[in-house]
C-alpha positions in Angstrom: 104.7 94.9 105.6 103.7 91.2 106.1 104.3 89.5 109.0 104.3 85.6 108.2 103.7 83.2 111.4 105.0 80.2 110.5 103.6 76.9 112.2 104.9 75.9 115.9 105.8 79.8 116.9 105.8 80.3 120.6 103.5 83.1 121.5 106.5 85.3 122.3 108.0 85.4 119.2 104.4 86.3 117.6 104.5 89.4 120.1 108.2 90.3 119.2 107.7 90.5 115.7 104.0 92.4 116.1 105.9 94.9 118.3 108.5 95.5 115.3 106.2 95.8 112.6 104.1 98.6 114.7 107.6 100.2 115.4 108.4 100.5 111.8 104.9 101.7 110.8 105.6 104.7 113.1 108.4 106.2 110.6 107.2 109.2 109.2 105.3 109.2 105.4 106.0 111.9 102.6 101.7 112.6 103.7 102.5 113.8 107.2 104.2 116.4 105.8 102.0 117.7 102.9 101.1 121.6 103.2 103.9 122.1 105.4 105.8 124.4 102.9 103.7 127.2 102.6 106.4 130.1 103.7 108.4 128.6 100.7 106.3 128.8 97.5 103.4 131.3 98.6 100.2 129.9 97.3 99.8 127.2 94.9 98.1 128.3 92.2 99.9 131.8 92.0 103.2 129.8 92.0 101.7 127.7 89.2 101.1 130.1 87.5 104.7 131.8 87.2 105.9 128.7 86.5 104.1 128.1 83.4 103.5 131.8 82.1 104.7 130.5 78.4 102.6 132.9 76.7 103.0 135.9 79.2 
């Protein structure tokens, strides 16, 4: 996200839109969730590996 100060802003509305940019960078990301499915699928490689037994 950029945050574009444009010339004559009072120092209030700098703070305001600092404060909503670090609010929206505290949504969550598709990362803080990797590795979290491991009841689902068992382990990778196994499940890989059922997945593309073609010649099997």
């Amino acid at each position: 996200m950029v945050l574009r100060i444009k010339k004559g802003q009072s120092k209030k509305q700098i703070e305001a839109a600092v404060k909503r940019l670090q609010k929206d960078a505290s949504k969550p990301v598709l990362a803080d969730f990797l590795g979290k499915m491991k009841g689902k699928f068992g382990d990778g490689v196994t499940y890989q590996k059922e997945l593309r037994n073609d010649w099997d």
